[in-house]
VOPAGU-2260 file (C-alpha; in pm, 1 decimal, decimal comma):
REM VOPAGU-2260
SITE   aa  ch    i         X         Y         Z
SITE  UNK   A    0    1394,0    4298,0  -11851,9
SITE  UNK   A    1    1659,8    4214,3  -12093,4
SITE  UNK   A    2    1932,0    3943,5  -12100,8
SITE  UNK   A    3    2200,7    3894,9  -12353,7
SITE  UNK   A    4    2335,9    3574,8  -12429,3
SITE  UNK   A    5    2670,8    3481,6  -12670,9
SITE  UNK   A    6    2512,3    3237,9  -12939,7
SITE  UNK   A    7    2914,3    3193,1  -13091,8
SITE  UNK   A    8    3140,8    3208,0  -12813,7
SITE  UNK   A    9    3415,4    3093,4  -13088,6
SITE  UNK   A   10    3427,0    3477,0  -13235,4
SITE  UNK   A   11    3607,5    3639,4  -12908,3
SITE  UNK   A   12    3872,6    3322,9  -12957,1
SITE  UNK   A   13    3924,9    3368,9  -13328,7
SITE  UNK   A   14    3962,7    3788,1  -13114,1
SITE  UNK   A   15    4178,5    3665,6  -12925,4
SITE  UNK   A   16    4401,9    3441,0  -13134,7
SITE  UNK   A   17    4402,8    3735,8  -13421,7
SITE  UNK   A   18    4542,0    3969,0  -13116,9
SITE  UNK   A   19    4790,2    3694,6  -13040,4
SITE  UNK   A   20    4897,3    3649,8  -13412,0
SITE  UNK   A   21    4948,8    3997,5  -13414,3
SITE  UNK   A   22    5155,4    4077,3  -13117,3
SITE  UNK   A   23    5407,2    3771,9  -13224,9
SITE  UNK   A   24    5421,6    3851,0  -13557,9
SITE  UNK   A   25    5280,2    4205,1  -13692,8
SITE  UNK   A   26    5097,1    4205,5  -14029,0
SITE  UNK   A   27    4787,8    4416,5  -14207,3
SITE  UNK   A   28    4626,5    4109,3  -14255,5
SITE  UNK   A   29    4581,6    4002,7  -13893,6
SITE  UNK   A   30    4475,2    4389,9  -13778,9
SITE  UNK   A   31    4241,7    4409,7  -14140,1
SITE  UNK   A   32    4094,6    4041,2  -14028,6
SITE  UNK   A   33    4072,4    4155,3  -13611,7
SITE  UNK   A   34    3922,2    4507,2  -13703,7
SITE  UNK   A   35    3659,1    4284,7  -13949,6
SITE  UNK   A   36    3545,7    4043,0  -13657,0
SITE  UNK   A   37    3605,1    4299,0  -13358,0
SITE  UNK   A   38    3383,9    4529,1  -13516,3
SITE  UNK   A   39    3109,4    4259,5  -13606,4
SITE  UNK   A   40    3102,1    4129,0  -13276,7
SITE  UNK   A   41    3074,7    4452,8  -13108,7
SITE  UNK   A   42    2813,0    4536,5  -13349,6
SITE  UNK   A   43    2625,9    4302,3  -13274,4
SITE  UNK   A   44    2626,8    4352,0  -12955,2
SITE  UNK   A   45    2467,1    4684,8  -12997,5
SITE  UNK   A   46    2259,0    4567,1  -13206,0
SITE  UNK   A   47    2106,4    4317,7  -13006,1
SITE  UNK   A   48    2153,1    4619,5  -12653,4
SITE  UNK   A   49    1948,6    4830,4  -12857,2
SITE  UNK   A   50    1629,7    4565,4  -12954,3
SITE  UNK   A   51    1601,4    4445,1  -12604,0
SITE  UNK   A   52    1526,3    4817,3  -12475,5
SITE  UNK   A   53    1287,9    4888,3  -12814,0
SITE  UNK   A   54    1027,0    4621,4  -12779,7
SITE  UNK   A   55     681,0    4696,7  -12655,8
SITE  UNK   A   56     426,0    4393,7  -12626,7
SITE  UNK   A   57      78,1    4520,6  -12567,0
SITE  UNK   A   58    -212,3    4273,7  -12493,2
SITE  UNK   A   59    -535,8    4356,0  -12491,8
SITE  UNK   A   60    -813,6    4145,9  -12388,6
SITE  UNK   A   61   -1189,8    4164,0  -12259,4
SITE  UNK   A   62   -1150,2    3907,1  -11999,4
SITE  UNK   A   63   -1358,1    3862,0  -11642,7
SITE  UNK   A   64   -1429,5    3496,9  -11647,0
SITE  UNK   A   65   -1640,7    3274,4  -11877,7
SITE  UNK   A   66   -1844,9    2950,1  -11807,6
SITE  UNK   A   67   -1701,8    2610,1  -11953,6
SITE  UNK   A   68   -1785,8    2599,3  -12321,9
SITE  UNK   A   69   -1732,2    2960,3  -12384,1
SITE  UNK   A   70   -1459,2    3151,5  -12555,1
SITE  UNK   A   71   -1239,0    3409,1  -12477,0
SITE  UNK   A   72    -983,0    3597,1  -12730,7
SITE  UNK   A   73    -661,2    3818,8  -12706,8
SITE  UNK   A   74    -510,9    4086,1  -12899,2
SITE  UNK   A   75    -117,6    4092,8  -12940,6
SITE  UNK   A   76      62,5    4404,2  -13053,1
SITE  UNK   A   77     438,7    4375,7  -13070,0
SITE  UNK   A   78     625,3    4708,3  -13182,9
SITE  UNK   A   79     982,6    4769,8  -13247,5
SITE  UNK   A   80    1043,7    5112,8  -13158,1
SITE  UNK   A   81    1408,1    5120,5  -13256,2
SITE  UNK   A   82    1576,3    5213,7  -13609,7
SITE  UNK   A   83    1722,4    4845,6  -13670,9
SITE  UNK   A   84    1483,8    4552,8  -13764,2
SITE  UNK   A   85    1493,8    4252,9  -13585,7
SITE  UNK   A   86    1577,5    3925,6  -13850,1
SITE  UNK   A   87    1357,4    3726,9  -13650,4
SITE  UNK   A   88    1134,6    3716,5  -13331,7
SITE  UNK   A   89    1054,2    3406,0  -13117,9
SITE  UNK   A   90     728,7    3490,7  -12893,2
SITE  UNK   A   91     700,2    3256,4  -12638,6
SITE  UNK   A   92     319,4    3294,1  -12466,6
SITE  UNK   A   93     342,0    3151,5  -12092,5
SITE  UNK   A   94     -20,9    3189,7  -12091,9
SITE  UNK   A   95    -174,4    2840,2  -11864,3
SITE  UNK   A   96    -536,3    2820,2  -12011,2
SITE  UNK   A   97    -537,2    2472,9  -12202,7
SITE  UNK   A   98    -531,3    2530,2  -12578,9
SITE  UNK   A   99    -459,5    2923,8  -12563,7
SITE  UNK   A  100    -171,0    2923,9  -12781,1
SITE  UNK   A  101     -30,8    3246,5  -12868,9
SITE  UNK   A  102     315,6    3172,1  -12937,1
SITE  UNK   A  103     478,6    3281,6  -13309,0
SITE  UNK   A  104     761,4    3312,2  -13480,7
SITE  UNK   A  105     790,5    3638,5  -13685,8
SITE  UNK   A  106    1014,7    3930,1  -13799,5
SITE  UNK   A  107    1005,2    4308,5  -13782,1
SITE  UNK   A  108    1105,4    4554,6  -13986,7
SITE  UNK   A  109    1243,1    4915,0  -13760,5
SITE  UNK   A  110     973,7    5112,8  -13641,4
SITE  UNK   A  111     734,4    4885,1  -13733,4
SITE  UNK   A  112     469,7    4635,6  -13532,9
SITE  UNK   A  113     308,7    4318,7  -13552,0
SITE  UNK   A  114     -55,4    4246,1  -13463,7
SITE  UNK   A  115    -272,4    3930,0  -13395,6
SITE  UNK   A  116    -482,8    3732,1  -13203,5
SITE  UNK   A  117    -557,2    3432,5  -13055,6
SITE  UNK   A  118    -885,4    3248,5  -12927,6
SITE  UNK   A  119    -997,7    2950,2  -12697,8
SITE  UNK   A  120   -1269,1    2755,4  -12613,4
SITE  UNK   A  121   -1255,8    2738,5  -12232,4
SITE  UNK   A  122   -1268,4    2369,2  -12217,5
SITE  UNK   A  123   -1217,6    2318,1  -11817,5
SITE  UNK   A  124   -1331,4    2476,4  -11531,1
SITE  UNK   A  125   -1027,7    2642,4  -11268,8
SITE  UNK   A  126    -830,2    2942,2  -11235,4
SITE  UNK   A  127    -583,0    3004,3  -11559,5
SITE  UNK   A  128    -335,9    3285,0  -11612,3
SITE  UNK   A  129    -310,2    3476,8  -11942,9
SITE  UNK   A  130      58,8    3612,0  -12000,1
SITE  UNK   A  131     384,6    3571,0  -11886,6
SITE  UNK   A  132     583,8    3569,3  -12236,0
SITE  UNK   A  133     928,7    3557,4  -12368,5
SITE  UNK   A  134    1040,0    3746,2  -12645,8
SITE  UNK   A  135    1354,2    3654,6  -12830,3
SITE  UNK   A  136    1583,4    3750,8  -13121,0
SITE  UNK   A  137    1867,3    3835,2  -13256,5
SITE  UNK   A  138    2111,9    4018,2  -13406,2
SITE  UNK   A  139    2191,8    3959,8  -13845,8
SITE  UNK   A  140    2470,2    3805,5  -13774,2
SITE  UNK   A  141    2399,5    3522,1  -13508,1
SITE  UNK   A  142    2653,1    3609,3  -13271,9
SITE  UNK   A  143    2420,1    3701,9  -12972,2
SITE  UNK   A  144    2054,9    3675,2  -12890,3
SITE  UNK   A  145    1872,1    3875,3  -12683,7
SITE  UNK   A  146    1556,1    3749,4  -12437,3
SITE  UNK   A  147    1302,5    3972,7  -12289,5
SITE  UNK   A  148    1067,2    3908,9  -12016,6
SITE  UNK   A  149     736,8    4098,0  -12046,2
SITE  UNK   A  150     535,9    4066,4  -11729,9
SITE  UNK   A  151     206,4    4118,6  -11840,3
SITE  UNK   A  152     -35,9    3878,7  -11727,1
SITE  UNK   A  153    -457,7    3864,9  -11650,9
SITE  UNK   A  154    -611,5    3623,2  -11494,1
SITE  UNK   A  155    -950,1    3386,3  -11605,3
SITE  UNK   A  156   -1207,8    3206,7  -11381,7
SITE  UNK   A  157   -1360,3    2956,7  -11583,5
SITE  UNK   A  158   -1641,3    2847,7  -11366,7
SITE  UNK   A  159   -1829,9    2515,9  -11396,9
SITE  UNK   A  160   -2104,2    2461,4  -11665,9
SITE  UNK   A  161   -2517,8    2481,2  -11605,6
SITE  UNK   A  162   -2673,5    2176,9  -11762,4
SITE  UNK   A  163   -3030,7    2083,5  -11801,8
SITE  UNK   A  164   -3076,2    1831,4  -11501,4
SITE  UNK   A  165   -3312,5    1535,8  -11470,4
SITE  UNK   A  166   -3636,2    1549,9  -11261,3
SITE  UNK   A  167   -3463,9    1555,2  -10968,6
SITE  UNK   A  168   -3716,9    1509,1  -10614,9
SITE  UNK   A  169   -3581,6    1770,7  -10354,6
SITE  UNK   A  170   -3729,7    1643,2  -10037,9
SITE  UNK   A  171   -3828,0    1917,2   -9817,5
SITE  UNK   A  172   -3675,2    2020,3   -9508,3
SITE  UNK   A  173   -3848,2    1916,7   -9192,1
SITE  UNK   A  174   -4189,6    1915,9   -9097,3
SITE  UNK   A  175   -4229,5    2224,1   -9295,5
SITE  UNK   A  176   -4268,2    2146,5   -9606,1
SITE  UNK   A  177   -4117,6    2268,4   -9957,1
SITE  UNK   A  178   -4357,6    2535,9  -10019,6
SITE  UNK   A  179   -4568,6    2416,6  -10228,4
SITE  UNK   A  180   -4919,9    2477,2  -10191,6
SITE  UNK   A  181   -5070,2    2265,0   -9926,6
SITE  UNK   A  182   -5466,1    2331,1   -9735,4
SITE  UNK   A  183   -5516,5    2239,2   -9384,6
SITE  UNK   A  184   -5153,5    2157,6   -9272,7
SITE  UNK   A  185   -5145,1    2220,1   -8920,1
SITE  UNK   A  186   -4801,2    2334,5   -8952,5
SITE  UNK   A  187   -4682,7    2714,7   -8856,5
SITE  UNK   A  188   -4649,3    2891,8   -9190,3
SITE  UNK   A  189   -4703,5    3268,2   -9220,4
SITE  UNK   A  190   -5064,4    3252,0   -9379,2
SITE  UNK   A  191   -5379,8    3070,9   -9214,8
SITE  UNK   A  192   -5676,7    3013,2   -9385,3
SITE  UNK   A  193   -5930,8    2934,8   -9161,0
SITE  UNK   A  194   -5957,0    2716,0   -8827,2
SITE  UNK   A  195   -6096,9    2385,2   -8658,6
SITE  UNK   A  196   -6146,0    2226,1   -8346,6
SITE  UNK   A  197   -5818,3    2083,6   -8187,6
SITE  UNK   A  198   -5738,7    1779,9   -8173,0
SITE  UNK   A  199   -5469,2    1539,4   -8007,6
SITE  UNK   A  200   -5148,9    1622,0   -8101,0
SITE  UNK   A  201   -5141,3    2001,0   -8232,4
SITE  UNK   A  202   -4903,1    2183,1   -8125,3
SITE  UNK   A  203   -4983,9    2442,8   -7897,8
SITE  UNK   A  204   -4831,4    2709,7   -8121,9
SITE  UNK   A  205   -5131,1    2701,4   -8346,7
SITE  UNK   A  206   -5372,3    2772,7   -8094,3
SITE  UNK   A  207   -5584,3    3060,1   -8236,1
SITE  UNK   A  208   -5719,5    3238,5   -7930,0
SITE  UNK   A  209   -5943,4    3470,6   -8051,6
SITE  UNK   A  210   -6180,7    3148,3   -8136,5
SITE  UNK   A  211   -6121,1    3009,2   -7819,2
SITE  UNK   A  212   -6204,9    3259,9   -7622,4
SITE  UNK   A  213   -6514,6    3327,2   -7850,5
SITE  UNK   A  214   -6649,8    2963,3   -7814,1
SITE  UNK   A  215   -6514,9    2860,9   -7523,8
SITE  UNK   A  216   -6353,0    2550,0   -7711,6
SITE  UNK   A  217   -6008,3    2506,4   -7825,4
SITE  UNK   A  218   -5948,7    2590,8   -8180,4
SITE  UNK   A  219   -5628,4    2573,0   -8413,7
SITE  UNK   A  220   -5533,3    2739,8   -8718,1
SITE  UNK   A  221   -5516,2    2586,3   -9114,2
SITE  UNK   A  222   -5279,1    2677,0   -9311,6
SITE  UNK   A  223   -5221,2    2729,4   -9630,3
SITE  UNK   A  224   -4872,1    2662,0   -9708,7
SITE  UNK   A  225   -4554,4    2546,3   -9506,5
SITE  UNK   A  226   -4209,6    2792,4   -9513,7
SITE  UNK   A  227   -3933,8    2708,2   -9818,9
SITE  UNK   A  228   -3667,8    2538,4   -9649,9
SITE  UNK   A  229   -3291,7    2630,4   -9729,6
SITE  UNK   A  230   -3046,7    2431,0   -9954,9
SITE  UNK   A  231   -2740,4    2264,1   -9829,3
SITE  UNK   A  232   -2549,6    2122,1  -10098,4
SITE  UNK   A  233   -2295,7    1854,1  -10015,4
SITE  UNK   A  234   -2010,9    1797,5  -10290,2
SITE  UNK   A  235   -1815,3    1467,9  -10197,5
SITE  UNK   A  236   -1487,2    1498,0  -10396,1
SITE  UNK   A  237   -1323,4    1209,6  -10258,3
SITE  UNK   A  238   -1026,9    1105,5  -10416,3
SITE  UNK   A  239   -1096,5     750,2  -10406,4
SITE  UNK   A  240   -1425,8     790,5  -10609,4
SITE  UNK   A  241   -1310,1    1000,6  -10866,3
SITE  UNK   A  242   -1342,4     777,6  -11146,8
SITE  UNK   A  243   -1273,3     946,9  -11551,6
SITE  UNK   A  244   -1130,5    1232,5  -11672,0
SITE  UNK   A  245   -1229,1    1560,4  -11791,0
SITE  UNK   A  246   -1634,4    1557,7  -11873,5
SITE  UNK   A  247   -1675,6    1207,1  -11863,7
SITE  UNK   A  248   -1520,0    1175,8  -11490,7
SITE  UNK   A  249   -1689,5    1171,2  -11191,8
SITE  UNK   A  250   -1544,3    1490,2  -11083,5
SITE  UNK   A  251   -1667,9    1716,4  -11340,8
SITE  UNK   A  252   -1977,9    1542,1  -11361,5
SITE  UNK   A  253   -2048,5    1614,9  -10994,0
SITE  UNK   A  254   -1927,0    1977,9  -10966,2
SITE  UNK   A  255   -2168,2    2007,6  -11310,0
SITE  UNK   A  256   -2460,5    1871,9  -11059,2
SITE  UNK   A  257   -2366,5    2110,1  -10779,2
SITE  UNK   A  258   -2376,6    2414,0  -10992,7
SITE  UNK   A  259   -2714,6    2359,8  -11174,9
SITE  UNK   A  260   -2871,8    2277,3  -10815,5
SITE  UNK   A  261   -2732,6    2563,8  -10695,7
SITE  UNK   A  262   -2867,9    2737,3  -10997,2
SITE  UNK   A  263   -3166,5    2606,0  -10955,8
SITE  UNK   A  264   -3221,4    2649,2  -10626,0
SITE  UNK   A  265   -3114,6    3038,9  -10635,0
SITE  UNK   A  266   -3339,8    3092,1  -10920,7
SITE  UNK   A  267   -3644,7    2971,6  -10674,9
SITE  UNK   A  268   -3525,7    3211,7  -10449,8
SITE  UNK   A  269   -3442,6    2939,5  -10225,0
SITE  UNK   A  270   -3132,7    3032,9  -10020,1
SITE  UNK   A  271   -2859,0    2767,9  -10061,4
SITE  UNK   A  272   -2490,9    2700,2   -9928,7
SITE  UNK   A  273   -2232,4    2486,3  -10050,7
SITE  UNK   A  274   -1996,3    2233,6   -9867,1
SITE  UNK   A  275   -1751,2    2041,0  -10040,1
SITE  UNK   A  276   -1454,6    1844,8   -9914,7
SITE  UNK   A  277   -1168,7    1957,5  -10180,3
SITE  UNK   A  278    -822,4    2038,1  -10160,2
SITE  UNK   A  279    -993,1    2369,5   -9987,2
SITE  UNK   A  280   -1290,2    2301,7   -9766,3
SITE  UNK   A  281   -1575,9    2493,7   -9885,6
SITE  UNK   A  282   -1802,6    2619,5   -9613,0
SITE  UNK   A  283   -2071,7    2867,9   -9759,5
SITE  UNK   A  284   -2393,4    2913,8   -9491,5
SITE  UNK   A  285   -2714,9    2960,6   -9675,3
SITE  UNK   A  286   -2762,1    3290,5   -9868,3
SITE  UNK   A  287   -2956,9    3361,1  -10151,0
SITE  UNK   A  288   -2900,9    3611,5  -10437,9
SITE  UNK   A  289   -2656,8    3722,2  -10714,6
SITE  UNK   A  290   -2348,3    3741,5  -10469,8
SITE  UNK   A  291   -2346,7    3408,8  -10318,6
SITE  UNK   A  292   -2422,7    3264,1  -10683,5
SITE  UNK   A  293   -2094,7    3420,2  -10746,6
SITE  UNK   A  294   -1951,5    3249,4  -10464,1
SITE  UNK   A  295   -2083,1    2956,4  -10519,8
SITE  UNK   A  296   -1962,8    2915,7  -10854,9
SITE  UNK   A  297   -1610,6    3049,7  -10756,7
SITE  UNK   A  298   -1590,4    2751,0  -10479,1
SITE  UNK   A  299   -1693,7    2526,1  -10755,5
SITE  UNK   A  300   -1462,0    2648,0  -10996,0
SITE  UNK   A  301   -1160,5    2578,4  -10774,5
SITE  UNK   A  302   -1259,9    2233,3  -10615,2
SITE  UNK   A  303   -1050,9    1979,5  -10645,3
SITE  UNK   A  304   -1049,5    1629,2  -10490,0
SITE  UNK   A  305    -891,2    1547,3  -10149,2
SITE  UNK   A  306    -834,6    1217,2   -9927,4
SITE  UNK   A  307   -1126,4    1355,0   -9675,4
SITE  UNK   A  308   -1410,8    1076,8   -9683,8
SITE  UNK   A  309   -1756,6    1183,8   -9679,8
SITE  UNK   A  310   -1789,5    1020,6   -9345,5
SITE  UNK   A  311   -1577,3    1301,4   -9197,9
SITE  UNK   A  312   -1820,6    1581,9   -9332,7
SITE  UNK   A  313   -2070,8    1443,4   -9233,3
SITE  UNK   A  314   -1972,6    1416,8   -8884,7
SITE  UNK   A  315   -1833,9    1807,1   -8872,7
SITE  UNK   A  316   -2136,8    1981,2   -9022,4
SITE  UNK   A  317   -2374,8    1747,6   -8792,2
SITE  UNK   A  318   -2414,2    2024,6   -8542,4
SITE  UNK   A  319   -2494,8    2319,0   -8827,0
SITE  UNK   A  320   -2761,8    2147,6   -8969,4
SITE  UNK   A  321   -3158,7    2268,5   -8871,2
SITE  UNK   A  322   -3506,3    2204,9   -8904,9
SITE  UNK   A  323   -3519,7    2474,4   -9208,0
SITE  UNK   A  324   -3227,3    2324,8   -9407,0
SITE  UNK   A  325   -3238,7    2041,5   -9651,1
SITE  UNK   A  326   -2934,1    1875,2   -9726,0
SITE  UNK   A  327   -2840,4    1766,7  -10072,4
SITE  UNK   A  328   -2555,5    1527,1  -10113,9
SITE  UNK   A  329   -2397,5    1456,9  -10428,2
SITE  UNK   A  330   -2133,8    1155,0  -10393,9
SITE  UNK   A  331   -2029,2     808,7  -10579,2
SITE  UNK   A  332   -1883,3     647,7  -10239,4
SITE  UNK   A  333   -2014,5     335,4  -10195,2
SITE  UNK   A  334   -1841,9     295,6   -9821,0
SITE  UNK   A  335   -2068,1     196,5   -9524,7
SITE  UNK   A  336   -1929,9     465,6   -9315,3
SITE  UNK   A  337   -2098,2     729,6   -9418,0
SITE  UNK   A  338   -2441,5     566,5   -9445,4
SITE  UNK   A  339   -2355,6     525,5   -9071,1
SITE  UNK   A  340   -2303,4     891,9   -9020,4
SITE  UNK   A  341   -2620,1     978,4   -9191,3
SITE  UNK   A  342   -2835,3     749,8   -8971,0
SITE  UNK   A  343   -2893,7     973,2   -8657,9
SITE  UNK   A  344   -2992,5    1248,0   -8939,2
SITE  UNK   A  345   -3180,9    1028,7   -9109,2
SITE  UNK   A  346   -3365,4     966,8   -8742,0
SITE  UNK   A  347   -3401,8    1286,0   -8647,7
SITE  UNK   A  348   -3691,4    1526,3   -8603,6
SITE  UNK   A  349   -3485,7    1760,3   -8805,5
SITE  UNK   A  350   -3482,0    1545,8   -9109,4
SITE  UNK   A  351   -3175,2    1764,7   -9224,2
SITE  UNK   A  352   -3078,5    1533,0   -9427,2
SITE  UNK   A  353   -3341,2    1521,3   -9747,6
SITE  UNK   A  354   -3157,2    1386,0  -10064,0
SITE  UNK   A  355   -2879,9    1179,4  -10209,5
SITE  UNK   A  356   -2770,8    1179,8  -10570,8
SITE  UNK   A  357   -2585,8     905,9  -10585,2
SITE  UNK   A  358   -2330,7     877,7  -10924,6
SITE  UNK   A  359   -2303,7     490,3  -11047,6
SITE  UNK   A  360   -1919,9     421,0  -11036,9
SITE  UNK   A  361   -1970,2     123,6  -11227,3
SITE  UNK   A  362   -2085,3     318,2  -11550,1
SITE  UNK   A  363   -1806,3     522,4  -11513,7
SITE  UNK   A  364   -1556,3     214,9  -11589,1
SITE  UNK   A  365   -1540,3     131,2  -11191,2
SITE  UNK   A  366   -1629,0    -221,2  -11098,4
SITE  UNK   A  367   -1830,9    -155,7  -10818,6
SITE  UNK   A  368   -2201,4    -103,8  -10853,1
SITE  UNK   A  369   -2400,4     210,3  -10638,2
SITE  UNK   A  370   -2703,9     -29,5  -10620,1
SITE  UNK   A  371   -2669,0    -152,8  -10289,2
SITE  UNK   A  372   -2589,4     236,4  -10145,2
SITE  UNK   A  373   -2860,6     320,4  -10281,9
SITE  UNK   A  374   -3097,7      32,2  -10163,7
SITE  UNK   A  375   -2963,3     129,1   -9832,7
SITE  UNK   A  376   -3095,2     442,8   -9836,4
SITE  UNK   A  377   -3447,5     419,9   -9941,9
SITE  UNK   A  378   -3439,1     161,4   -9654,6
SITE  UNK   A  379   -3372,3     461,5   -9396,9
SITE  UNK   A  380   -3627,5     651,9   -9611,0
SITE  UNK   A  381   -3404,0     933,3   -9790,0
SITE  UNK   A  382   -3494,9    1009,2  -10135,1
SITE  UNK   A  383   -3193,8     915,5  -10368,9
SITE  UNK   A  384   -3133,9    1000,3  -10699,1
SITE  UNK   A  385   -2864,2     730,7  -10911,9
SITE  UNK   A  386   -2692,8     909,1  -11188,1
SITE  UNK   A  387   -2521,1     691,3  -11469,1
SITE  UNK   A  388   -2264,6     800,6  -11759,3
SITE  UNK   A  389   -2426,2    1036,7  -11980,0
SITE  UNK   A  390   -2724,4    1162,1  -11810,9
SITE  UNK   A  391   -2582,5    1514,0  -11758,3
SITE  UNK   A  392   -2485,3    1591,8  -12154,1
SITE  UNK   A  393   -2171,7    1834,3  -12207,3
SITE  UNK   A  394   -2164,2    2188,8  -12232,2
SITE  UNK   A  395   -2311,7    2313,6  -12594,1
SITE  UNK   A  396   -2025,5    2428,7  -12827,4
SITE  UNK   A  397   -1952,5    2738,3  -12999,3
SITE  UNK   A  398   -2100,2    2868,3  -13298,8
SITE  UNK   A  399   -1864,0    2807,6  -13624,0
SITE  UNK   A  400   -1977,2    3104,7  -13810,5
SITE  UNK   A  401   -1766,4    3319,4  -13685,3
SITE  UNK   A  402   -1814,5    3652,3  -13858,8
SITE  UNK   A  403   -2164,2    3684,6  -13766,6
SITE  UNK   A  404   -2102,3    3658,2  -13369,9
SITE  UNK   A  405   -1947,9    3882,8  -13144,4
SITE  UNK   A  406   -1819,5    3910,6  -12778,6
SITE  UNK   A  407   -1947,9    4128,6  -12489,2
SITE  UNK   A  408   -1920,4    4177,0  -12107,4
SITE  UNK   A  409   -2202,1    4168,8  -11884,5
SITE  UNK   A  410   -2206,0    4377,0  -11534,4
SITE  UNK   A  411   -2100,2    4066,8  -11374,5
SITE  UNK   A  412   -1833,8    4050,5  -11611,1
SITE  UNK   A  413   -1923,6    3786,6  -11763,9
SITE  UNK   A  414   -1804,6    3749,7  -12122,6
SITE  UNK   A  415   -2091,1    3604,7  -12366,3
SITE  UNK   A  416   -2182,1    3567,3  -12690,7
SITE  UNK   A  417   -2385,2    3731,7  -12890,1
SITE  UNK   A  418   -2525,5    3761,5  -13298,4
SITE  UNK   A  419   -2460,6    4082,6  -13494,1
């Protein structure tokens, strides 16, 4: 789409006062001077008519979405299709990533084209938009300019980064266990290993009756191990909390700890969901696999904080919580309320509620301390986990060497690195 625009509006008034000039007072000099600037202005006109319906952008790009810390890159081709060359040519890239700047300022000859491109480092984690852009120019003279729209745009998921985490103490979920190897738990697990007598306070589940009928005396089953419980992770994104900017902010910081539990947890083969009180409530059950990594990561990607309290989340997934889940939550509140919300999970047989990771405002240039949450906690016994300023390091940068690296996409797509 094409719009013309009058850059000297005085040349159809020195038009129109040559026409007057003439009609009072006829003379070869006013029709030599008004032929002179009627026919520069109208060629100009077509000048400019004709460039606006010869340009072709092309962009070409390998794009799906990246991980923070990785780089993407776009080619430009810009032809001019028509047999007048444009002076000069103002491309205007409307592209949103931060630091994707493909805008130029260039010429072009007729039936020629211009090529280039342009790389980023994908610095922050969200949903960007490669393209709009505005192409402008001009005819030799000045008179008019002409502006193009080309509609041409991809979009980019950068999703969060996956650091190397801290020894981090999952507790398990229930009475079950983690899964870790354990003999003679009198829990029900899928694999016994031998039997005793019972005693007071079994549960009648692991009654093995083939023994009892044998002896005549009430035996129960050992077991070997106790079923992997499922991952809920909890994302508090309240506003309030959200201390810093970019990598050193709370924000990041904490979306970088949900992703590389999730990640971790997935990787176990653990099944895990997400809930995070953002701008858009995040609600993913338990589910394990590459499609609700995906998911995961995509929820992650797009959270941003809200004025929910952790309080209120707590309080709304109380009644989705079970005996197989563990629940991970990742906050820097240091209200009361909450802790009061977590109490009757804290209490119950369920022990839903496993782990806190609790993010120290104060080293975050806040003035209040997470001490005292996190004193209260271990007094309800629930495992917490105090993070401080620069225990989760930023995302590794990019290779300089340019030449001897090249880009590829995955399955997933994905785009990585990787050496020639």
């Amino acid at each position: 789409m094409a719009r013309i625009h009058l850059r000297q509006p005085v040349f159809p008034i020195i038009i129109a006062f040559l026409l007057g000039l003439q009609f009072m007072e006829s003379s070869r000099v006013w029709i030599i001077l008004l032929v002179g600037f009627s026919g520069m202005f109208i060629s100009a006109y077509l000048w400019v008519w004709t460039l606006g319906r010869s340009f072709h952008l092309q962009r070409e790009n390998n794009l799906g979405w990246v991980q923070v810390g990785g780089q993407i890159e776009e080619r430009f081709t810009l032809s001019n299709t028509s047999s007048l060359p444009a002076p000069w040519i103002q491309f205007i890239d409307q592209s949103t990533l931060p630091e994707f700047n493909a805008s130029r300022l260039t010429g072009l000859s007729a039936e020629y084209f211009d090529k280039w491109s342009v790389s980023a480092t994908c610095k922050q984690r969200g949903l960007y938009y490669l393209g709009d852009a505005i192409i402008k120019t001009s005819d030799p003279f000045g008179i008019f300019d002409v502006t193009i729209h080309a509609s041409q745009r991809t979009s980019i998921l950068v999703l969060p980064q996956i650091a190397t985490l801290p020894d981090l103490i999952i507790a398990p979920a229930g009475s079950f266990g983690d899964g870790r190897p354990r003999r003679n738990a009198p829990e029900q697990t899928i694999h016994a290993s031998t039997v005793r007598e019972y005693s007071h306070g079994d549960s009648m589940r692991l009654i093995h009756w083939p023994t009892t009928a044998r002896t005549n005396n009430v035996f129960v089953r050992l077991l070997e191990s106790a079923p992997e419980g499922n991952w809920w992770i909890l994302l508090d994104l309240d506003k309030q909390f959200m201390l810093g900017e970019g990598w050193d902010g709370i924000e990041e910081q904490s979306v970088v700890l949900a992703a590389s539990l999730a990640d971790t947890g997935l990787r176990a083969r653990k099944s895990v969901g997400l809930i995070s009180n953002g701008m858009e409530f995040a609600w993913l059950p338990p589910k394990n696999g590459g499609t609700q990594r995906w998911e995961i990561m995509q929820a992650l990607a797009l959270a941003r904080p809200s004025e929910i309290g952790l309080n209120t989340v707590l309080e709304l997934i109380k009644p989705s919580l079970g005996k197989h889940h563990s629940l991970i939550i990742i906050t820097a509140s240091t209200k009361d309320d909450w802790l009061k919300a977590l109490l009757p999970l804290a209490r119950s047989s369920a022990r839903s509620v496993s782990t806190v990771i609790l993010l120290d405002g104060s080293t975050f240039g806040g003035e209040v301390s997470s001490e005292n949450t996190a004193v209260a906690l271990k007094q309800l016994n629930i495992v917490c986990h105090v993070i401080s300023h620069g225990t989760i390091k930023p995302p590794e940068t990019i290779p300089q060497q340019r030449d001897k690296w090249k880009w590829r996409t995955l399955p997933t797509g994905e785009i990585v690195l990787t050496q020639n």
